[in-house]
N, C-alpha and C positions, 0 to 999 in steps of 0.2 A: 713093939709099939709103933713104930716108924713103920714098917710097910701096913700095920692096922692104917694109919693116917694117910699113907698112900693108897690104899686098895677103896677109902672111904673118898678121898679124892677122886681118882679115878671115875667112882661109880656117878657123883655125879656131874664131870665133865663127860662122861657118859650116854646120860640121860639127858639134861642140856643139848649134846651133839648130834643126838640122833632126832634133835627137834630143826635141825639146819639141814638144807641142801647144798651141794656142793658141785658145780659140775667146771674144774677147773681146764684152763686151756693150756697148752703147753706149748715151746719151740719147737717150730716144724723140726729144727735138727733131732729131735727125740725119736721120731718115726713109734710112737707107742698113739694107742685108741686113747681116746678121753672115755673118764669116769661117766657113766649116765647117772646123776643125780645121786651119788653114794650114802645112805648114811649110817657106815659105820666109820664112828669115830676115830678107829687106829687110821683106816685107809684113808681118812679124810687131811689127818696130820702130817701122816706118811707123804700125802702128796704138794700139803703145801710147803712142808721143810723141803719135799725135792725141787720145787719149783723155786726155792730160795736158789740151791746148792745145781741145777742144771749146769750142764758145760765147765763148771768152775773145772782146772788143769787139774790132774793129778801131782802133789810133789811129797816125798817119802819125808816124812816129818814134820808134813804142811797141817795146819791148823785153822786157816781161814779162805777167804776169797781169794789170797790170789794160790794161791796152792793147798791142796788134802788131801789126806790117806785116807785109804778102807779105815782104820780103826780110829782113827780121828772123824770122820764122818759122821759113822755109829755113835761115839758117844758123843758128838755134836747132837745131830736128831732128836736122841732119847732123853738129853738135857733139856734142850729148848721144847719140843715138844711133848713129851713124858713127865717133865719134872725128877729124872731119873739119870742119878750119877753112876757114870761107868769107868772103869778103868779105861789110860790110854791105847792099850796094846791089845792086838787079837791075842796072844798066847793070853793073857789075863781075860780078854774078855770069851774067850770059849768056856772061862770055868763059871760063868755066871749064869744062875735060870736052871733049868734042868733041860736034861737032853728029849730030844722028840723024833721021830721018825720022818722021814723025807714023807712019807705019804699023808704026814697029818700036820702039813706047814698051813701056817697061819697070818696074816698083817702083822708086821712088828717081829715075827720069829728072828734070830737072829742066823743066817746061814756062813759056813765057815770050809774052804776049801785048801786041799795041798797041793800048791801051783809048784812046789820046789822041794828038793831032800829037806831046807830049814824053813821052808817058805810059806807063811800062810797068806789065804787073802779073805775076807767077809763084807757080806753084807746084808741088807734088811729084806723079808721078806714085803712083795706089795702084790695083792692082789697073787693069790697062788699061783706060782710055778716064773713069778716073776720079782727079780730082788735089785734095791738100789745099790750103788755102791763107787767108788770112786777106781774107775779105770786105768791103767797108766795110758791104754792109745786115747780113749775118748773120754777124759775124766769123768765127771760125776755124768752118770746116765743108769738108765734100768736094760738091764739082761735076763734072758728066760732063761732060767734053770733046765729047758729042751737043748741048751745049745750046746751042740755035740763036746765042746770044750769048757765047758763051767759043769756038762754033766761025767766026765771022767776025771774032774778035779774036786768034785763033790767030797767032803771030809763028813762034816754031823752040821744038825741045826739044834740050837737052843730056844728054850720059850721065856721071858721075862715077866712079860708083861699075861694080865690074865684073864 
């Protein structure tokens, strides 16, 4: 019953959203294109939670502004913008959603990599082939999933949202 009332939600924040333009500006520190006039809804959300969460530090078991993790991020975002609780932790949160293939990543997919033998790192998909996610050198910023090092630490992505 609770994801019927989500997926009924959803559809029409949905619908509503795809009645708004969106064309947000970001910190030059980003060095990413601005959206032209977006309207779908995930990518639209996707970009103003990251424009909340730009540049904030990375800190390993940070929660807020002045410091936050990859998976404190994630389920920051999916909270505030989704309406959708997530666990703390990437080991919990890769078992959530079902799995998807790198070739059919989507706004919102969740992506999850193995930076270490114990090491995970994740974050959101925006705009294909590009994911938010909180850094430890450049905290919260967007990276291409091209970059020769996020693309050989690639693990799986998951889908949530639908």
């Amino acid at each position: 019953m609770p994801r019927f009332c989500i997926l009924i939600l959803f559809s029409v924040l949905l619908i509503t959203g795809c009645s708004t333009r969106g064309n947000p500006s970001f910190n030059k520190k980003t060095k990413i294109l601005q959206t032209k006039n977006s309207n779908n809804y995930i990518t639209n959300v996707l970009y103003k939670e990251y424009k909340k969460w730009n540049s904030t530090k990375y800190r390993f078991g940070g929660e807020d502004f002045n410091g936050i993790d990859c998976s404190s991020l994630i389920q920051t975002i999916y909270k505030n913008g989704f309406s959708i609780k997530l666990p703390r932790t990437t080991k919990e949160q890769v078992k959530k959603g079902y799995k998807i293939s790198r070739n059919n990543l989507r706004d919102g997919d969740l992506v999850f990599f193995k930076t270490g033998y114990n090491t995970r790192h994740a974050g959101i998909v925006i705009e294909k082939y590009k994911f938010i996610h909180a850094s430890q050198k450049n905290g919260v910023t967007i990276s291409s999933l091209h970059n020769p090092y996020w693309k050989s630490k690639y693990w799986q992505a998951r889908r949530l949202l639908p």
